[in-house]
ZABAVO-795440 format. One record per residue: x, y, z of N, C-alpha, C in turn; residue in one letter. Coordinates in steps of 0.2 Angstrom, whole numbers, padded with zeros to 4 digits, always signed. Each point is the difference from the previous one (the first is absolute). Last residue first. Example, Ala and Ser with C-alpha at 12.3 -4.5 7.8 and 13.67 -1.06 7.14 Angstrom:
# residues 2
+0064-0011+0035+0004+0006+0001-0004+0005+0003S +0002-0028+0000-0004+0006+0000+0004+0006+0000A 
END
This chain:
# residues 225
-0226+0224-0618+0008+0004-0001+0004-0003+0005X -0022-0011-0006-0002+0009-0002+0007+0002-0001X -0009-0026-0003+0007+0004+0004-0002+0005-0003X -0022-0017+0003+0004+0003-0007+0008+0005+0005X -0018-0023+0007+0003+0007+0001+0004+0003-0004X -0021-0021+0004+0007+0004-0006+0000+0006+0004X -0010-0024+0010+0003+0006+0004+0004+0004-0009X -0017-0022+0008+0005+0001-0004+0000+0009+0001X -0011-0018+0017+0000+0006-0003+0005+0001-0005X -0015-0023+0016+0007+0002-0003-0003+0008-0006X -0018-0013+0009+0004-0003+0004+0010+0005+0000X -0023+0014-0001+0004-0004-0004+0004-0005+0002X -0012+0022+0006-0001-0006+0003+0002-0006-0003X +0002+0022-0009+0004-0001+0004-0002-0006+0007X -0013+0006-0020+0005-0003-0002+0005+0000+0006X -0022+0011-0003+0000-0006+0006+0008-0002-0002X -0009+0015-0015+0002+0003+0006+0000-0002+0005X +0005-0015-0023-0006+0003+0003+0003+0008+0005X +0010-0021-0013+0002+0008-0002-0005+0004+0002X +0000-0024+0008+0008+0003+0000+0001+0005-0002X -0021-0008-0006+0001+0003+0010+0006+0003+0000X -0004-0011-0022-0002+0008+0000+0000+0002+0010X +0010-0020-0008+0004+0006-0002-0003+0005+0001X -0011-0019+0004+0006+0001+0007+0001+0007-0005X -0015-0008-0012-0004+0002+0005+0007+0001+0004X +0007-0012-0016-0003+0008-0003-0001+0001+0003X +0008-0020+0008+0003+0005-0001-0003+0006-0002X -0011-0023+0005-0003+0008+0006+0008+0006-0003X -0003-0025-0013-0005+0006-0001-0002+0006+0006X +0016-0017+0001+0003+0004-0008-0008+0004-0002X +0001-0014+0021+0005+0003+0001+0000+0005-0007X -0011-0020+0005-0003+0006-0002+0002+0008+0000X +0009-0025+0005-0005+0003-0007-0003+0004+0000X +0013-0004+0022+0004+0001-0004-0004+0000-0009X -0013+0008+0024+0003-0005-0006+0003+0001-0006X +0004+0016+0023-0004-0001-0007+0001-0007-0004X +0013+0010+0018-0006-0004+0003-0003-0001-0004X +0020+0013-0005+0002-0008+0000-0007-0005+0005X -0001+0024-0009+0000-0004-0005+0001-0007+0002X -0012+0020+0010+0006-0004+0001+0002-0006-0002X -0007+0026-0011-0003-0005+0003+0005-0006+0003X +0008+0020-0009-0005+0002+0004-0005-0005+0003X +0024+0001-0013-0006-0006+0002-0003+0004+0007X +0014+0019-0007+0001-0008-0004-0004-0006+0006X +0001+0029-0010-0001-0004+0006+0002-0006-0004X +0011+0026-0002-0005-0006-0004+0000-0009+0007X +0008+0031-0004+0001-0005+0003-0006-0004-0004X +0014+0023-0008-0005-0004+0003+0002-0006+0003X +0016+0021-0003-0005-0003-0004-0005-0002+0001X +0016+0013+0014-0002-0008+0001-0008+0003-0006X +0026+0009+0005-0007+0003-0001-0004-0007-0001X +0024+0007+0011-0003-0004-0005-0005+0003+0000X +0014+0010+0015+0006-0003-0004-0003-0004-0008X -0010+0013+0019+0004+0003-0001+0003-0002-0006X -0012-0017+0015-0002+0008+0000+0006+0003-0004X -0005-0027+0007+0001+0004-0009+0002+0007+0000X -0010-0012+0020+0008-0002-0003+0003+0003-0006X -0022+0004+0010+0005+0003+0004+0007-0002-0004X -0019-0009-0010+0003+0009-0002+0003+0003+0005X -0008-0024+0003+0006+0001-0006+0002+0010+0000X -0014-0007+0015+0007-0002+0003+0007+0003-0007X -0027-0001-0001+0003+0007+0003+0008-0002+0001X -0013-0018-0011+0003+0004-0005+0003+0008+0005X +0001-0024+0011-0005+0004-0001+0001+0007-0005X +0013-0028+0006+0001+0008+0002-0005+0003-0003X +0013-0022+0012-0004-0002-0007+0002+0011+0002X +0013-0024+0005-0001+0007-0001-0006-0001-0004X +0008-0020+0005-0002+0003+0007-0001+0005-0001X +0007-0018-0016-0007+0002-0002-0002+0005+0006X +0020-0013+0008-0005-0003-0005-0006+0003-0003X +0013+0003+0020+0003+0003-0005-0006-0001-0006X -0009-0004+0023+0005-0002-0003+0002+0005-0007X -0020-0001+0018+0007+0003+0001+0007-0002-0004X -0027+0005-0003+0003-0004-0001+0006+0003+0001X -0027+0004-0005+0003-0001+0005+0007-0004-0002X -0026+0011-0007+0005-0006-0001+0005+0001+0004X -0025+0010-0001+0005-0002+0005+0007-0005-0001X -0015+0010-0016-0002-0006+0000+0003-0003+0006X +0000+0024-0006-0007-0003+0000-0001-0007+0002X +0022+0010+0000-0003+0001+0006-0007+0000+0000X +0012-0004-0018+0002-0006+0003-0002+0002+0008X -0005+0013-0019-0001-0006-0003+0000-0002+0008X +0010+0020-0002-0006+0000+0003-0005-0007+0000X +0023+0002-0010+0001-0001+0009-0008+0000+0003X +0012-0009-0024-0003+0006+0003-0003-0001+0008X +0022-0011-0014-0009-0002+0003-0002+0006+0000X +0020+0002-0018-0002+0000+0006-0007-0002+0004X +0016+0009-0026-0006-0004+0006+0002+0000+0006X +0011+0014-0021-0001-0005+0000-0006+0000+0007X +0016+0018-0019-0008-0006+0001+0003-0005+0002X +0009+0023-0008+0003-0004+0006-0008-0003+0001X +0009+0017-0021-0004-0003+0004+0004-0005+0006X +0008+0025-0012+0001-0008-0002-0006-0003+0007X +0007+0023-0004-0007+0000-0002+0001-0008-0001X +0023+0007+0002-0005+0004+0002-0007-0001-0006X +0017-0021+0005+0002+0008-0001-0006+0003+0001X +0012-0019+0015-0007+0000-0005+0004+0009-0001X +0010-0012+0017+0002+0000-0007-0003+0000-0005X -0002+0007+0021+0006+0002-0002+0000-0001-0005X -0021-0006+0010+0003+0005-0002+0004+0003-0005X -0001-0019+0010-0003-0002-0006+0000+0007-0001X +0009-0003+0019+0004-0004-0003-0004+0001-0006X -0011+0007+0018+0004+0005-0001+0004-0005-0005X -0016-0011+0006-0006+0004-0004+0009+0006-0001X +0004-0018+0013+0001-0001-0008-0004+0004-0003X +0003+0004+0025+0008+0000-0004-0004-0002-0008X -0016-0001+0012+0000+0009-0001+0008-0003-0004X -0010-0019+0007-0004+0004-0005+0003+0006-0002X +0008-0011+0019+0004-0002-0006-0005+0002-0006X -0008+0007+0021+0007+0004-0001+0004-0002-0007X -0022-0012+0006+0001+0009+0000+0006+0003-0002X -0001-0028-0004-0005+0006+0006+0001+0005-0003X -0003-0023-0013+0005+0003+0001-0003+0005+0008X -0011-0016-0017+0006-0005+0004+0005+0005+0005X -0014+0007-0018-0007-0001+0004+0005-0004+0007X +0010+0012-0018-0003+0004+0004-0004-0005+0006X +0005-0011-0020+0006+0001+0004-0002+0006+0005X -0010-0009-0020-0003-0005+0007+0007+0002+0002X +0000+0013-0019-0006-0003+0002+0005-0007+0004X +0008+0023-0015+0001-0004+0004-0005-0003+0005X +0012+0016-0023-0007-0002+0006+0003-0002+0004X +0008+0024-0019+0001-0009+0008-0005-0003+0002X +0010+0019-0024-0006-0002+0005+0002-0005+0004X +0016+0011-0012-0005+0005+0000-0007-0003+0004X +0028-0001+0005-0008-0002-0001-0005+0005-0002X +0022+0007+0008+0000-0006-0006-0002+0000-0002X +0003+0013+0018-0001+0003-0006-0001-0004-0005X +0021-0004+0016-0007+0005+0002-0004+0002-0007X +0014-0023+0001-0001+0006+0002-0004+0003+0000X +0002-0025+0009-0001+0003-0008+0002+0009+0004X -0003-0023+0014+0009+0003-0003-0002+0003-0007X -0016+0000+0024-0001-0003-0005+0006+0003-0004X -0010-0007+0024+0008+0003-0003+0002+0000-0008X -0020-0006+0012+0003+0006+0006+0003+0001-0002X -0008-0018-0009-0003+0006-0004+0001+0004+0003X +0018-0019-0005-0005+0000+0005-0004+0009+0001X +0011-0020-0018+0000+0007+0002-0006+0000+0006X +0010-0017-0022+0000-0002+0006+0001+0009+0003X -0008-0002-0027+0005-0002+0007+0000+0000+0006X -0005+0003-0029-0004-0002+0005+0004-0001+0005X -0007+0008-0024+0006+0003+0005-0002-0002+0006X -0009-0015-0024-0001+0008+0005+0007+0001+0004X -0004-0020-0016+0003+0007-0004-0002+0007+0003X -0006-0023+0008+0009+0000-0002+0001+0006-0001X -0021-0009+0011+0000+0005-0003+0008+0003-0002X -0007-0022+0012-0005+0001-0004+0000+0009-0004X +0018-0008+0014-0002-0005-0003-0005+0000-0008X +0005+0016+0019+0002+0000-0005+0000-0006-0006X -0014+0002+0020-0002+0002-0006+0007+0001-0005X +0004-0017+0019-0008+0001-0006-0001+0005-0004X +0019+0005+0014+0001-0007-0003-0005-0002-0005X -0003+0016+0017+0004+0003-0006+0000-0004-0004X -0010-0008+0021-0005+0003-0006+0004+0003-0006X +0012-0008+0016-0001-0006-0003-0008+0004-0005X +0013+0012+0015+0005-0002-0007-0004-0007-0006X -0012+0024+0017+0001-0009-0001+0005-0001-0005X -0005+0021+0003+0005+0000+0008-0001-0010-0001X -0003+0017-0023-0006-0005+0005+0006+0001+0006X -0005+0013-0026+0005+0001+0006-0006-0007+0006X -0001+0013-0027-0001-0005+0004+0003-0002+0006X -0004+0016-0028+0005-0004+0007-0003-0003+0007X -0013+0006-0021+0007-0003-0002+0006-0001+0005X -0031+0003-0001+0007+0001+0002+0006-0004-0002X -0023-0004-0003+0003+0007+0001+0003+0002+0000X -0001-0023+0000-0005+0002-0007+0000+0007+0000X +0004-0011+0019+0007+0000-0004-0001+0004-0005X -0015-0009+0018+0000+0005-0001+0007+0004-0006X +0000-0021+0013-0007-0001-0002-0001+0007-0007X +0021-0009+0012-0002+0002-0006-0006+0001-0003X +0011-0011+0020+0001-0004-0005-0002+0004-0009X +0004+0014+0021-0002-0006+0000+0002-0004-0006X +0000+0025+0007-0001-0003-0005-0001-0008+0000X +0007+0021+0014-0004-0006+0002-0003-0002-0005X +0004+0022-0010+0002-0004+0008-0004-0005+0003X +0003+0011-0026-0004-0005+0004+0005-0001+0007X +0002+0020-0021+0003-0005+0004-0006-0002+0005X +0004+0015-0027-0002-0004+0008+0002-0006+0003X +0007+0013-0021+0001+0002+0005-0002-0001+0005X -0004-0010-0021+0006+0000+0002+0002+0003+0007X -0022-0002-0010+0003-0003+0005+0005-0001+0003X -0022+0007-0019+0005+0002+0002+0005-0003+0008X -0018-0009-0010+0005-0001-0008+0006+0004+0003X -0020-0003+0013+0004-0007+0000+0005+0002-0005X -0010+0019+0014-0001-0001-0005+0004-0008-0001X -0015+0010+0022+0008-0002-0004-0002+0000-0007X -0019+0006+0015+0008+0004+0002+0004+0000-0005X -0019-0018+0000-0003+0009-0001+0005+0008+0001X +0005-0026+0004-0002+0002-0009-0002+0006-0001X +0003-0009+0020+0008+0002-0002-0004+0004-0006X -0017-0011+0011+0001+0007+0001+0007+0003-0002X -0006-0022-0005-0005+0004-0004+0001+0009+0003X +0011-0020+0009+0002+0001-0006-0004+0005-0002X -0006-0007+0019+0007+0004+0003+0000+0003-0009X -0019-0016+0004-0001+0008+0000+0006+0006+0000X +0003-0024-0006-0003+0004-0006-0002+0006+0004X +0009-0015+0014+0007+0004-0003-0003+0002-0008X -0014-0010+0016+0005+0006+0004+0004+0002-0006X -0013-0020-0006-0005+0007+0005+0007+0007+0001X +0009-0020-0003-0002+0002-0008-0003+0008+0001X +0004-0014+0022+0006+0003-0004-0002+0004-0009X -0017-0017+0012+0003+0007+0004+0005+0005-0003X -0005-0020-0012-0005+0005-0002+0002+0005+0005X +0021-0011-0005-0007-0005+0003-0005+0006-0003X +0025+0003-0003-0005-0005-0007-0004-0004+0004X +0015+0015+0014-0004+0004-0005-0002-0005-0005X +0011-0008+0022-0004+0009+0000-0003+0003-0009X +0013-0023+0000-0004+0000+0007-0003+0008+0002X +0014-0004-0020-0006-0004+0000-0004+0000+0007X +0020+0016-0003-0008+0000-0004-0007-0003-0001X +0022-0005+0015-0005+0006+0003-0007+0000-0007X +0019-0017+0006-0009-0003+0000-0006+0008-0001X +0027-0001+0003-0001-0003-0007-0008-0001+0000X +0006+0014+0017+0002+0004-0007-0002-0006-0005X -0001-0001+0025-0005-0002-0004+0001+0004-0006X +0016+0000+0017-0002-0007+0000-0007+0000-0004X +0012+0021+0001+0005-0004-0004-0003-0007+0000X -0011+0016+0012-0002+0001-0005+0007-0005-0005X -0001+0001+0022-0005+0000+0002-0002-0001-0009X +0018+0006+0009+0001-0009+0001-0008-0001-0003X +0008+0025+0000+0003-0005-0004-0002-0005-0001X -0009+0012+0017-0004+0000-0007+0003-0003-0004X +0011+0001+0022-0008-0004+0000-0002-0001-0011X +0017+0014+0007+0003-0005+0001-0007-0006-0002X -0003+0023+0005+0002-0001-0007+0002-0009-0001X -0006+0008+0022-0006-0001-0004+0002-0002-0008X 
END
């Protein structure tokens, strides 16, 4: 499957930004991802944080290291961010030591993955984050996807998961701060003009006690020990 995501994500690295994120759909998504970093991370502070599955760097602006399993996505964000720490790594086997990091995210990469390789990187970020350091990122959310009957056997977007799962996974090792909804509404049935007026209303459902019907869950877990 790792094989799959390489081909999968090196052949759309040079069109990734313009074709996923400067339409209205893509804008949508990445002011609500954005706005909830802002509420965790400090942008000034970030020598110490690392972006897994950083991509062409959407997210970079928090982080000063960066790690992708695409060469060809490394290729674009170094490009575009000469002066970060940026390098080919695959997130089950991350080459930093114990304790680095003070904060990690990582978005649209849980969603491509299964169970076991979540646990190997929920254990990999662990190791390297120091204590009380944040681990934020996303995932579909699973009760979402069994309201709408979605369905799908491919890699592609095929994981999803339900906030009881995450605190099995977590036990012992992290304490789960909060969770945060993203496009409570379905954004890509929505005319695309009117798209920039249903965000305020998406963000207050996204933070509602409906929030875990969300298309997608941003997940912060703080490392207890």
């Amino acid at each position: 499957m790792k094989q799959d995501i390489i081909k999968y994500y090196d052949h759309l690295a040079q069109k990734y930004d313009q074709d996923r994120f400067s339409n209205s759909y893509g804008k949508y998504i990445h002011q609500q991802e954005n706005k909830v970093l802002e509420k965790y991370l400090n942008p000034n502070e970030i020598d110490n944080n690392l972006d897994i599955a950083c991509g062409t760097g959407r997210f970079l602006h928090f982080s000063h290291y960066g790690i992708d399993i695409s060469p060809n996505m490394i290729e674009y964000s170094t490009k575009k961010f000469p002066e970060k720490n940026i390098q080919i790594s695959d997130a089950e086997n991350l080459p930093f030591e114990n304790s680095f990091f003070k904060n990690i995210t990582s978005f649209h990469l849980f969603m491509h993955l299964d169970i076991p390789q979540m646990k190997n990187i929920l254990h990999e970020a662990h190791r390297v984050l120091q204590t009380d350091g944040y681990f934020i990122f996303d995932i579909p959310s699973q009760k979402r996807r069994k309201l709408t009957r979605y369905k799908t056997n491919h890699w592609h977007g095929g994981n999803q998961i339900d906030v009881k799962t995450i605190l099995e996974l977590s036990k012992n090792n992290w304490e789960l701060i909060n969770y945060h909804g993203i496009a409570f509404f379905p954004i890509h049935r929505i005319p695309k003009a009117i798209r920039k007026y249903c965000i305020t209303l998406d963000n207050s459902l996204s933070n509602s006690f409906i929030k875990e019907y969300s298309s997608h869950l941003i997940f912060i877990l703080k490392k207890i020990k």
